[in-house]
C-alpha positions, 0 to 999 in steps of 0.5 A, a space after each residue: 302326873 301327865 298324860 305323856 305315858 312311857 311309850 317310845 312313840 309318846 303317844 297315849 296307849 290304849 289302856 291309858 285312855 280305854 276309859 274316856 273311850 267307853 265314857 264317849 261311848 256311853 258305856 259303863 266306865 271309871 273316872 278315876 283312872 289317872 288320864 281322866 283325873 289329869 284331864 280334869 286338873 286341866 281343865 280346871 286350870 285353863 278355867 283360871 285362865 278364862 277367869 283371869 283373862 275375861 277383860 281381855 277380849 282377844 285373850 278371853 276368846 282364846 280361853 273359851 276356844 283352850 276351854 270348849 271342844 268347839 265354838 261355832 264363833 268368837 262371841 261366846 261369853 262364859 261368865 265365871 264361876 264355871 265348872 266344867 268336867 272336862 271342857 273338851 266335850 262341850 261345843 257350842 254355837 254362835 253367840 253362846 251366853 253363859 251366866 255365873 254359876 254354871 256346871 257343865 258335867 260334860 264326860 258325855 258329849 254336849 252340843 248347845 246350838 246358836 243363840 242360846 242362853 244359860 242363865 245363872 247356875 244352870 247345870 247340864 249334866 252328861 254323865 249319870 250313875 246307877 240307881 240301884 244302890 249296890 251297882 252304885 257302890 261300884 262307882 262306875 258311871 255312865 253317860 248320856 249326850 245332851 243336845 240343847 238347840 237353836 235359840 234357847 234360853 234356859 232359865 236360872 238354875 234349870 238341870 238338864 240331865 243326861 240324854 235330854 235332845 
């Protein structure tokens, strides 16, 4: 499946895509619709691109750029294996490090500042479900967005959960 959808105009119509706009919003939401699951399967192919290409410098770069909402610079490092929800919703600063093992659970927004570093298997989790057992079972979801400043460095295998500023 692709994101195309069957409208004259080719664009996306607002049904297809009312999901990741409730998701962005931090309200209550679904992420198995079709256009979110296609995202998903994205993003994990241009990480086998980033991973393919991470002795190219100049290929690498444009991997995390087709990977990363926004970079503030072509110095980011991500250092494989990486998971990323959707990518498109992590945007880092400059001179951005990341260590083996990350997950990157970004179906809300993450921002990470400049000179930060991850260590490895460190997670970062944007998107939460319902204690309580019952609403649970819906399977609905929410999120939450995650900021992590200016000269950072989270150690290995911290968990950032949703809404940590």
């Amino acid at each position: 499946m692709t994101i195309q959808d069957s409208t004259e105009s080719g664009k996306l119509s607002d049904e297809y895509t009312a999901e990741e706009r409730k998701m962005l919003a931090g309200e209550e939401c679904s992420g198995r619709g079709p256009y979110l699951t296609e995202l998903r399967r994205q993003v994990r192919e241009k990480v086998k691109i980033l991973e393919r290409d991470r002795d190219d410098p100049v290929k690498y770069a444009e991997a995390i750029r087709n990977v990363l909402g926004s970079t503030a610079d072509d110095n980011a490092i991500i250092e494989p294996p990486v998971y990323f929800d959707y990518g498109r919703n992590t945007h880092v600063g400059k001179e951005f490090y990341m260590n083996a093992m990350c997950v990157i659970l970004d179906s809300g927004r993450v921002d990470i500042g400049d000179n930060v570093m991850f260590g490895p298997g460190v997670q970062v989790y944007a998107v939460t479900h319902s204690v309580d057992p019952a609403a649970r079972l819906s399977g609905l979801m929410f999120t939450r967005p995650v900021k992590i400043g200016n000269n950072v460095w989270v150690g290995g295998h911290a968990v950032i959960l949703p809404g940590v500023t």
